[in-house]
DSSP file (Angstrom, degrees, kcal/mol; ACC not computed):
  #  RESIDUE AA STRUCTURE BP1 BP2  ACC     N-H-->O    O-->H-N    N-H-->O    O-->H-N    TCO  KAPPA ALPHA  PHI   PSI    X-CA   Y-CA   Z-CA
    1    1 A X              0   0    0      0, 0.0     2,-0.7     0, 0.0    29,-0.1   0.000 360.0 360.0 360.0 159.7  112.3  116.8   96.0
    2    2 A X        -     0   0    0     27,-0.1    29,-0.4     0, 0.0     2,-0.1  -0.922 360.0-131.1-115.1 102.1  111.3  117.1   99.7
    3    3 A X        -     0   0    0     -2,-0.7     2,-0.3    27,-0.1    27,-0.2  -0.595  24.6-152.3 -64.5 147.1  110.6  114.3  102.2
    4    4 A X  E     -A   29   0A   0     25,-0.7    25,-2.3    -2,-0.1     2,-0.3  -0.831   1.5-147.9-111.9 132.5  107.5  115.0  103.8
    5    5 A X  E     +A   28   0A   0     -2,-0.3     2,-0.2    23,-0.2    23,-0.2  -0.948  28.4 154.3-103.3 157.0  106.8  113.6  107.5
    6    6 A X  E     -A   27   0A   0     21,-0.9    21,-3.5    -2,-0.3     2,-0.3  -0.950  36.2-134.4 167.4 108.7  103.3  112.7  108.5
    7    7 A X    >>  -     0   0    0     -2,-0.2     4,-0.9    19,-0.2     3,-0.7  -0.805  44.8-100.0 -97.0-179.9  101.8  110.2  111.2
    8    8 A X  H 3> S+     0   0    0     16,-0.6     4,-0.9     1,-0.3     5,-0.4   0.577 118.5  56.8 -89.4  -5.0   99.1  108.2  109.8
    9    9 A X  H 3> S+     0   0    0      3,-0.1     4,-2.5     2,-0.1    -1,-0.3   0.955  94.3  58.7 -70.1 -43.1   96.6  110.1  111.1
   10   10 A X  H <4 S+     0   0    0     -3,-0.7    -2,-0.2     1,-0.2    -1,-0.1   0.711 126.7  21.0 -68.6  -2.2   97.5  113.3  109.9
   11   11 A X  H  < S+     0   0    0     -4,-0.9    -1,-0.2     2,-0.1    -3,-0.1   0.803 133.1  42.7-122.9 -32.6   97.0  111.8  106.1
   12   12 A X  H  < S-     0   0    0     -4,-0.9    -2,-0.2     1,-0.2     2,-0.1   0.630  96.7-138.0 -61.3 -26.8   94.9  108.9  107.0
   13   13 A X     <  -     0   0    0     -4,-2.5    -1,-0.2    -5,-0.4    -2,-0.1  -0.409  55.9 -16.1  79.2-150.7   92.4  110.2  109.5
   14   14 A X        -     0   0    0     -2,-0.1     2,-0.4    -4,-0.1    -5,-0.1  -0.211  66.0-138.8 -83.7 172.6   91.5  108.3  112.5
   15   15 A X        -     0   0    0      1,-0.1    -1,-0.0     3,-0.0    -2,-0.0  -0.790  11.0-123.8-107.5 153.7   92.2  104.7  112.9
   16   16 A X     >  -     0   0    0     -2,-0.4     4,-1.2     1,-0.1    -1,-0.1   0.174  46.0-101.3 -59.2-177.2   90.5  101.8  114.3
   17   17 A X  T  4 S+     0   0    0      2,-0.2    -1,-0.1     4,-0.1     2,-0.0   0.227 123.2  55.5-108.0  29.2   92.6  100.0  117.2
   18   18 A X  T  > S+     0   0    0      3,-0.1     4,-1.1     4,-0.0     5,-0.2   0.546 111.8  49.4 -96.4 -72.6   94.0   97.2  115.2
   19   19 A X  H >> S+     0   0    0      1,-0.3     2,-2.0     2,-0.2     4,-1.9   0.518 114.9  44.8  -6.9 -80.0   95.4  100.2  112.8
   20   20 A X  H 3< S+     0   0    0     -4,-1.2    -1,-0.3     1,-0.3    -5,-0.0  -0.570 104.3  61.2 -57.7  63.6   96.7  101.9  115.5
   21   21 A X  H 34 S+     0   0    0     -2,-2.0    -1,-0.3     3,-0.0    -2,-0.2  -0.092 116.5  28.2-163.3 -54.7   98.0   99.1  117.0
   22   22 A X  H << S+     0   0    0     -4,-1.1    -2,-0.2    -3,-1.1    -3,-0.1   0.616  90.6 114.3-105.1 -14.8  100.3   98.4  114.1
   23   23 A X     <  -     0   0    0     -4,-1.9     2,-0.3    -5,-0.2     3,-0.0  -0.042  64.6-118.2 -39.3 151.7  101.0  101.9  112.6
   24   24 A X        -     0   0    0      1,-0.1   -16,-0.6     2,-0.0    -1,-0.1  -0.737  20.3-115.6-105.2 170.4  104.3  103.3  112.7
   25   25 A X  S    S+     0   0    0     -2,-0.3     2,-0.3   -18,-0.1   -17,-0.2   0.836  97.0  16.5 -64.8 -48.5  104.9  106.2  114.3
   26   26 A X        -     0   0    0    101,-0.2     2,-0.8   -19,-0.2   -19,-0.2  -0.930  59.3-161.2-129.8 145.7  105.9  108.2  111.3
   27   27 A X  E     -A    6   0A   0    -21,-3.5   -21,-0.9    -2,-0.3     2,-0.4  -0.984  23.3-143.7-125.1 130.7  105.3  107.5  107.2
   28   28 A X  E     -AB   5 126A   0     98,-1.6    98,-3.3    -2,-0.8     2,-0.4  -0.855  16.8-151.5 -87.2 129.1  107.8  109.6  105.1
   29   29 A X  E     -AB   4 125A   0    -25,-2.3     2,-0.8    -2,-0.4   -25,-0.7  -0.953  15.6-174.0-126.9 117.5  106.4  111.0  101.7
   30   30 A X  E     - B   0 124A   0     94,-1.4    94,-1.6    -2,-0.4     2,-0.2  -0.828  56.3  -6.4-117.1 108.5  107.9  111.7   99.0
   31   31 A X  E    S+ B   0 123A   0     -2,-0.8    92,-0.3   -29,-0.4    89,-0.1  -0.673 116.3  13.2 116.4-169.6  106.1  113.5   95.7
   32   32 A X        +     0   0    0     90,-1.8     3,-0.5    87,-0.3     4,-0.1  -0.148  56.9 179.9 -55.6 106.3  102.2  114.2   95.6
   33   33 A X  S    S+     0   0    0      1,-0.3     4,-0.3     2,-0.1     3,-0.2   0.336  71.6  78.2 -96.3  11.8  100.8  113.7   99.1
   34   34 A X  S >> S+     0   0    0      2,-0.2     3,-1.2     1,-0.2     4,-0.7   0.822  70.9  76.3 -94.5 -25.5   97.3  114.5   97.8
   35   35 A X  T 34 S+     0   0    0     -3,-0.5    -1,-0.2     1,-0.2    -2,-0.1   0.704  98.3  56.9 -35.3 -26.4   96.8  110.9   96.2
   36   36 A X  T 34 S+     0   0    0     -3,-0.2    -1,-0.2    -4,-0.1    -2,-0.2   0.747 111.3  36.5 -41.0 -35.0   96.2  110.2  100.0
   37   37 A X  T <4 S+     0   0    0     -3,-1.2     2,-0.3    -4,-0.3    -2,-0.2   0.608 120.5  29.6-102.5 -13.5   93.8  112.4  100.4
   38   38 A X  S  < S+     0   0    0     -4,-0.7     0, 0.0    -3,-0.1     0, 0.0  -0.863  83.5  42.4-139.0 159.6   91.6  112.3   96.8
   39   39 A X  S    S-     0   0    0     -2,-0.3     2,-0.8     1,-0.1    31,-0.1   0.218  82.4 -84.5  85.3 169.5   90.7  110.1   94.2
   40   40 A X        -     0   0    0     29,-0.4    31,-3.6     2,-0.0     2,-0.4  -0.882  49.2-174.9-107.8 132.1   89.5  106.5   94.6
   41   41 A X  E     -c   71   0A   0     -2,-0.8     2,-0.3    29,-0.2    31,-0.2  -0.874  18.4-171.1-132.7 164.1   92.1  104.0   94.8
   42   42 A X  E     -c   72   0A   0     29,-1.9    31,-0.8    -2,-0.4     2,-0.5  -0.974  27.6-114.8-151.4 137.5   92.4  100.3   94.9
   43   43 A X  E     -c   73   0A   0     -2,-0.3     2,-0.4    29,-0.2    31,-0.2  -0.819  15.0-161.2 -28.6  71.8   95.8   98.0   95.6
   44   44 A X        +     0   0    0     29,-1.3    31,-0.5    -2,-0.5     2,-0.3  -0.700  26.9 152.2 -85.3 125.8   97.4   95.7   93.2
   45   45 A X        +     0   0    0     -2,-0.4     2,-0.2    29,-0.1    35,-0.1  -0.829   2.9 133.5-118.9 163.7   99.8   93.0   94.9
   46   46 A X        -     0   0    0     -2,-0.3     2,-0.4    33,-0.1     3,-0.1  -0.686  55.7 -34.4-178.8-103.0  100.8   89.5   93.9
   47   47 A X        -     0   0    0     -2,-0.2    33,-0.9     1,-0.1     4,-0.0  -0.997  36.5-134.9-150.7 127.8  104.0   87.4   93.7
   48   48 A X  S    S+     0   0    0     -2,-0.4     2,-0.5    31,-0.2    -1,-0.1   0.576 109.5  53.9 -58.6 -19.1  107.9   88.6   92.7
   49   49 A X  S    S+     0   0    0     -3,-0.1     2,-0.3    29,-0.1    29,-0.0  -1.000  85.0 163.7 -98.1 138.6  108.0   85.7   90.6
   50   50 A X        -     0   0    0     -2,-0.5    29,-0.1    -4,-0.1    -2,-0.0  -0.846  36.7-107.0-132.5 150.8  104.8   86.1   88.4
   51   51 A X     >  -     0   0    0     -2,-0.3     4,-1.1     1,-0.1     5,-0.2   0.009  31.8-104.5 -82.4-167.4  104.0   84.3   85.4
   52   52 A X  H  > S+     0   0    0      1,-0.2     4,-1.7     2,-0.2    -1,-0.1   0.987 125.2  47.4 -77.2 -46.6  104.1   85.8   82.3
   53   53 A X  H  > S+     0   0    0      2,-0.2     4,-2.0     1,-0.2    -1,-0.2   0.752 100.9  57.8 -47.2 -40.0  100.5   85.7   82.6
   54   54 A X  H  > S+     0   0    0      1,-0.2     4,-2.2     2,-0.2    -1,-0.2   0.980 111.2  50.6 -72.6 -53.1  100.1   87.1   85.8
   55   55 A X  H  X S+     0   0    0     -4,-1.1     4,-2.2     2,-0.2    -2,-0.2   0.847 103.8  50.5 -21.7 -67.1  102.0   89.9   84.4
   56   56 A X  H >X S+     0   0    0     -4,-1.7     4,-1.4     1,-0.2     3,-0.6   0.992 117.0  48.6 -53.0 -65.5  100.1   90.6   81.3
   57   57 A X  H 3X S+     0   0    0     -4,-2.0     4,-1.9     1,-0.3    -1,-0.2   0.664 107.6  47.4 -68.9 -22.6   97.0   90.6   83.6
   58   58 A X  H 3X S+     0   0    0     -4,-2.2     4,-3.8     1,-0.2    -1,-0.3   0.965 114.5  53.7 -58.8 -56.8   98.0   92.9   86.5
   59   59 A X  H << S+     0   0    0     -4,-2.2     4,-0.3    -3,-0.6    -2,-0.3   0.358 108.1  46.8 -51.1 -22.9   99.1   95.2   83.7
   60   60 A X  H  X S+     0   0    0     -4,-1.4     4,-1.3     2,-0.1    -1,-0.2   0.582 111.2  49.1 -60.5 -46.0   95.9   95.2   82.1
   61   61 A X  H  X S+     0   0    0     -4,-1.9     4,-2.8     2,-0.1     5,-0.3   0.939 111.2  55.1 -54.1 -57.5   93.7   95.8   85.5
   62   62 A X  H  X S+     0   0    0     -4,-3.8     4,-2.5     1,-0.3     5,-0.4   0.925 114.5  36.1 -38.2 -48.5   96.1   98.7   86.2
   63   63 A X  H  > S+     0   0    0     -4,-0.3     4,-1.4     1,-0.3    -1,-0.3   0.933 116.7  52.4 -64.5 -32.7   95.4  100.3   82.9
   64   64 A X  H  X S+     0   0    0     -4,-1.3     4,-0.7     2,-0.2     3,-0.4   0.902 115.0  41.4 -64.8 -23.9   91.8   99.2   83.1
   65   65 A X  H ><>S+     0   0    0     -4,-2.8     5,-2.5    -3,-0.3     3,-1.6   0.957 118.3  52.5 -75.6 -57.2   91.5  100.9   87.0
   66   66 A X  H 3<5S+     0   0    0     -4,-2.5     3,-0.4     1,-0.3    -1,-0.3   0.569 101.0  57.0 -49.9 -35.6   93.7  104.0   85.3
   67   67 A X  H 3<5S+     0   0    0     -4,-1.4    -1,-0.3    -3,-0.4    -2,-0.2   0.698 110.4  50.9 -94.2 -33.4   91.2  104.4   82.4
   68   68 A X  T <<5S-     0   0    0     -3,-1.6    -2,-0.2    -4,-0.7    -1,-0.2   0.278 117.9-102.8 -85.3   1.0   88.7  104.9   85.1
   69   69 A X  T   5S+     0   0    0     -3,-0.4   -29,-0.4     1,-0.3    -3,-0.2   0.505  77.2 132.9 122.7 -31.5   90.0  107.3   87.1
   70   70 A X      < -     0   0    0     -5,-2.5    24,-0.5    -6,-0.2    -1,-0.3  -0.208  46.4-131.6 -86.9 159.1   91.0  105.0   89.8
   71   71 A X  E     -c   41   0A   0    -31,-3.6   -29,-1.9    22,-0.1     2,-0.4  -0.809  15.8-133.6-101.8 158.5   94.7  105.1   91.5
   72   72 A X  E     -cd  42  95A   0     22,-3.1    24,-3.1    -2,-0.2     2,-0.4  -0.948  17.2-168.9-136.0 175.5   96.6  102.7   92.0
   73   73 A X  E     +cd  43  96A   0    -31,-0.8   -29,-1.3    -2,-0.4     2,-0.3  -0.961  21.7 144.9-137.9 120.8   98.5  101.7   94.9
   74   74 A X  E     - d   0  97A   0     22,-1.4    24,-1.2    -2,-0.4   -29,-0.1  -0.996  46.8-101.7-139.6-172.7  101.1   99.0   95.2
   75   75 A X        -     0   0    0    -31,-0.5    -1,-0.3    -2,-0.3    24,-0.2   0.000  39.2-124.1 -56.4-169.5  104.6   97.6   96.8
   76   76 A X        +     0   0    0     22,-0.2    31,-0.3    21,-0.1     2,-0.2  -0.416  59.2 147.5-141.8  48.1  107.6   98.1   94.4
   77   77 A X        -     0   0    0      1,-0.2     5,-0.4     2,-0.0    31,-0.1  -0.648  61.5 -96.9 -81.9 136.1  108.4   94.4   94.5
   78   78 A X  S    S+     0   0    0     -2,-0.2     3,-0.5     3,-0.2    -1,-0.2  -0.077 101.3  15.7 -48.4 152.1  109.9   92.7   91.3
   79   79 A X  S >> S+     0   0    0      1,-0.2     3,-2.6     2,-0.1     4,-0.9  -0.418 127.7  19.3  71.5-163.2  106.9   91.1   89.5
   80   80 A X  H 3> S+     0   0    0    -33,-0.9     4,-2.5     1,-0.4    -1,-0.2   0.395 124.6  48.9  86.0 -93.5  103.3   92.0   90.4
   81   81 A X  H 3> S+     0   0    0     -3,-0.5     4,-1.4     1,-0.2    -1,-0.4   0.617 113.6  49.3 -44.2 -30.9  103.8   95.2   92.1
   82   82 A X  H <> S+     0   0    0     -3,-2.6     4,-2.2    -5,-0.4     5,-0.4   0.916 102.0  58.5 -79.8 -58.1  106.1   96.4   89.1
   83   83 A X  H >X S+     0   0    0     -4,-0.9     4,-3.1     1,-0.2     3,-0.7   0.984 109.1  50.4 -44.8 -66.1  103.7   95.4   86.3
   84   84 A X  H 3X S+     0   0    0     -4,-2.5     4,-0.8     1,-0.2     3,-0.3   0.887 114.5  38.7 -42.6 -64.4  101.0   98.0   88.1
   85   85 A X  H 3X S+     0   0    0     -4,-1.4     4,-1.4     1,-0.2    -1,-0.2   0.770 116.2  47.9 -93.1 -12.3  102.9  100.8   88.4
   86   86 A X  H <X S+     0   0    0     -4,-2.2     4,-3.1    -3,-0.7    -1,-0.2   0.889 118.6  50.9 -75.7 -56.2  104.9  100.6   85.0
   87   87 A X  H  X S+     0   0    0     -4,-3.1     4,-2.3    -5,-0.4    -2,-0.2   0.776 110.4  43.6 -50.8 -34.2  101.3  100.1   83.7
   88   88 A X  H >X>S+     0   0    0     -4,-0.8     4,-1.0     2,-0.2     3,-0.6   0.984 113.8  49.7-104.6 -80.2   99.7  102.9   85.3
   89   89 A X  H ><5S+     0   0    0     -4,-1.4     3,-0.7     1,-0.3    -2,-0.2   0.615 112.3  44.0 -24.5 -50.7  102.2  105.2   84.5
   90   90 A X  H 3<5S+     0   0    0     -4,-3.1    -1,-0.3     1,-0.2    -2,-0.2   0.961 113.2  58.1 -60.6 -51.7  102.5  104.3   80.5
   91   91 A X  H <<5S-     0   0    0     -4,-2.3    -2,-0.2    -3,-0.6    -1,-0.2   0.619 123.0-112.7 -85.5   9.7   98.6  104.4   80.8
   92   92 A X  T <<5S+     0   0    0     -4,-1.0    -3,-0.2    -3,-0.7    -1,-0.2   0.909  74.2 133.4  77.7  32.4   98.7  108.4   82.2
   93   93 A X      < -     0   0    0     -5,-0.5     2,-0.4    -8,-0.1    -1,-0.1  -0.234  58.6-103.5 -46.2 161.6   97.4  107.3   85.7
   94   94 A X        +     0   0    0    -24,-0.5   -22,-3.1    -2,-0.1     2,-0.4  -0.979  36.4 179.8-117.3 135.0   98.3  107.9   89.0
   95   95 A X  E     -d   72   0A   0     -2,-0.4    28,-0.9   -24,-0.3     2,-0.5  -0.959  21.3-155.9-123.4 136.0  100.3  105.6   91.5
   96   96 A X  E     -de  73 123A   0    -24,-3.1   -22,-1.4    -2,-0.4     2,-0.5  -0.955  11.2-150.3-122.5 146.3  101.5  105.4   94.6
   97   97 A X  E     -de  74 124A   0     26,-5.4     2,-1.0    -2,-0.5    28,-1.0  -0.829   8.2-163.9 -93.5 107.7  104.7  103.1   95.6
   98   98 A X  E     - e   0 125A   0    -24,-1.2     2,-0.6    -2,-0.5   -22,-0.2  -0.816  31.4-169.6 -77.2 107.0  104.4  101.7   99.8
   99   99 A X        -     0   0    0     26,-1.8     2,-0.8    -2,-1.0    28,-0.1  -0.869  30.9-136.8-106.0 109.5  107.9  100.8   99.7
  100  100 A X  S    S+     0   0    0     -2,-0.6     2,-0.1    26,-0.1    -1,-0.1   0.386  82.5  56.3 -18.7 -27.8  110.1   98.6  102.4
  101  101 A X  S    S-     0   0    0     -2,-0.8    27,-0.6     1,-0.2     2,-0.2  -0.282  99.3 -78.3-118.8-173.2  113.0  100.5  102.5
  102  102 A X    >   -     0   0    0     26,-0.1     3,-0.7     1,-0.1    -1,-0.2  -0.394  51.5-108.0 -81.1 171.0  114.0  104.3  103.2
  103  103 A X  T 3  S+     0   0    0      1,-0.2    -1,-0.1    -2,-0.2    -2,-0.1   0.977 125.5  55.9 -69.9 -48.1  113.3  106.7  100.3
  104  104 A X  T 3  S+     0   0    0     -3,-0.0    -1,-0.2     2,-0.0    -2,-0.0   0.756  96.6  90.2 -46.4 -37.5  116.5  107.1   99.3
  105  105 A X    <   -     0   0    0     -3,-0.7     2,-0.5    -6,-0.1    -4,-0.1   0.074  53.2-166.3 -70.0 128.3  116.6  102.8   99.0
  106  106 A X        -     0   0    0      9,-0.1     2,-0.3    10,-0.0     3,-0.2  -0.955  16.5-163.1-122.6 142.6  115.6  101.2   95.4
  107  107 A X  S    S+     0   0    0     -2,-0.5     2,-0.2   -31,-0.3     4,-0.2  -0.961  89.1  36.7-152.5 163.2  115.0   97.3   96.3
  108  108 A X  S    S-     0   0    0     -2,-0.3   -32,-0.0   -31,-0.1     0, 0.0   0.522  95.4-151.3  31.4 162.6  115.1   95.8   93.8
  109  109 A X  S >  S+     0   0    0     -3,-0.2     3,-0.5    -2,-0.2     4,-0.1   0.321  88.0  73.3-107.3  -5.1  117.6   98.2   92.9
  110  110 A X  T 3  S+     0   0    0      1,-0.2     3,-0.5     2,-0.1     4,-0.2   0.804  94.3  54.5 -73.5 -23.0  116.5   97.6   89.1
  111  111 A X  T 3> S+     0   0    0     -4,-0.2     4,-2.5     1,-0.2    -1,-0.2   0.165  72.0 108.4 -79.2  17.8  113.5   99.5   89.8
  112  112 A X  H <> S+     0   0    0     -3,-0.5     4,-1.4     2,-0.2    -1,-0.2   0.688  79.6  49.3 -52.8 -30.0  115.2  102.6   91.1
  113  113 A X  H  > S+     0   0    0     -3,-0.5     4,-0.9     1,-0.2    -1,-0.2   0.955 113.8  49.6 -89.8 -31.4  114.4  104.8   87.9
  114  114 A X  H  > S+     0   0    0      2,-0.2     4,-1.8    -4,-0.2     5,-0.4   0.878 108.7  47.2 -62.9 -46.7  110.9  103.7   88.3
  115  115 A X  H  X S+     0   0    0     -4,-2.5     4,-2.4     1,-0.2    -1,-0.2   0.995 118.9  48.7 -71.8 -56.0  110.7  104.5   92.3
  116  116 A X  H  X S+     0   0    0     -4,-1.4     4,-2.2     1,-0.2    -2,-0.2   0.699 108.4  47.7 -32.0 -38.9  112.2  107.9   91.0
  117  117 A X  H  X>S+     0   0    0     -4,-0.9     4,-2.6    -3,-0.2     5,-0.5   0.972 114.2  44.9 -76.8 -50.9  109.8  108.4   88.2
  118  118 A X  H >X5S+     0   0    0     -4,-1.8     4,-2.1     2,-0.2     3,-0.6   0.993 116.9  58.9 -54.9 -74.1  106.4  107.6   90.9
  119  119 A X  H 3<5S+     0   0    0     -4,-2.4     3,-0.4    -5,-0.4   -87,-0.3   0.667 114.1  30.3 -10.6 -97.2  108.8  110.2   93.3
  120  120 A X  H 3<5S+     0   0    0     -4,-2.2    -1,-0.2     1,-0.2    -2,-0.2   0.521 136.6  22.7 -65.0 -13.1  108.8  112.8   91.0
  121  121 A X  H <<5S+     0   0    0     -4,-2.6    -1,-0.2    -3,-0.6    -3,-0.2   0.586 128.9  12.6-112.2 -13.1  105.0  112.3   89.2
  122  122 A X  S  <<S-     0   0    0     -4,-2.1   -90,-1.8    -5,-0.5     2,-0.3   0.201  99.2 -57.2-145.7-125.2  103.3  110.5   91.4
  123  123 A X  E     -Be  31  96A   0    -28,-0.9   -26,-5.4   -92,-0.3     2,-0.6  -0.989  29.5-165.2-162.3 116.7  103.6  109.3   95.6
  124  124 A X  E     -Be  30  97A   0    -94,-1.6   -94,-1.4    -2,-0.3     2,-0.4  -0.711   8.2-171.2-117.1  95.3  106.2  107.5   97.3
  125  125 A X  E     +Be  29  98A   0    -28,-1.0   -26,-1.8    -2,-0.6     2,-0.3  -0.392  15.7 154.2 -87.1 140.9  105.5  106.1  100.6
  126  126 A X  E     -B   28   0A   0    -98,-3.3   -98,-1.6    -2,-0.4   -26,-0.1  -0.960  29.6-158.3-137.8 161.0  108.0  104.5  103.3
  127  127 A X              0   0    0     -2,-0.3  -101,-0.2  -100,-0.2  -102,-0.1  -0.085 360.0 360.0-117.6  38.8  107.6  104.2  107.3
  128  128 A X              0   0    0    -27,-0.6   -26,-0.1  -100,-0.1  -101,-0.1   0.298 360.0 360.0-133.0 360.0  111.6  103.7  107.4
C-alpha cells in the first residue's frame, strides 16, 4: 500500500478560519481516498471504556448507517470507536479510521489487524 499526502484542502475543499486555524499542514492517507470525496458520512465516537451496552448500541447504529449507504467515520480508540468500525466492516460498509498516531502505529496495538483491514478496504487517516 501507498501513503498518500494531501493538505486538507486538497481532499477537504476550503476551510472556514477556525478550520484553518487548527488544520495540520499535511494528513497522510492510506487506502481509498475517495470516501473523502463521495458518499455521505456521519462520525461515531464515545468512551474507551464503554459499557457493554454502549457497545451493543454503537454497533447497531453503525450497521443501521451501513445498511443505508452511509460511511462511517471514527477514531480507532479501544471501546466506542472500535465497535463502529468492526461493525461497519462485518456489515459490508465503508469506514474510515482518523487515527492519533503515524500509519505505520496501531494504538491500541490490539487493533492493529483492524487498522490494517480499514488500510487495505477501506481509508486510513493520520496528520502524524
Amino acid at each position: 500500500m501507498h501513503v498518500k499526502e494531501f493538505s486538507p484542502t486538497d481532499i477537504l475543499g476550503p476551510l472556514n478560519e477556525v478550520e484553518q486555524k487548527n488544520a495540520p499542514d499535511i494528513l497522510f492517507l492510506l487506502g481509498d481516498e475517495e470516501l473523502l470525496r463521495r458518499g455521505v458520512r456521519v462520525s461515531i465516537v464515545g468512551s474507551r471504556k464503554a459499557s457493554k451496552e454502549g457497545l451493543r448500541r454503537a454497533a447497531r447504529f453503525s450497521k443501521l448507517l451501513v445498511s443505508r449507504g452511509i460511511y462511517v467515520v471514527s477514531g480507532l480508540a479501544e471501546g466506542i470507536d472500535t465497535a463502529a468500525h468492526v461493525a461497519a466492516v462485518e456489515e459490508g460498509g465503508r469506514t474510515t479510521a482518523v487515527i492519533g498516531t503515524p500509519l505505520d502505529q496501531a494504538y491500541p496495538a490490539e487493533n492493529q489487524i483492524l487498522q490494517d483491514e480499514i488500510a487495505k478496504s477501506h481509508l486510513v487517516v493520520s496528520q502524524f
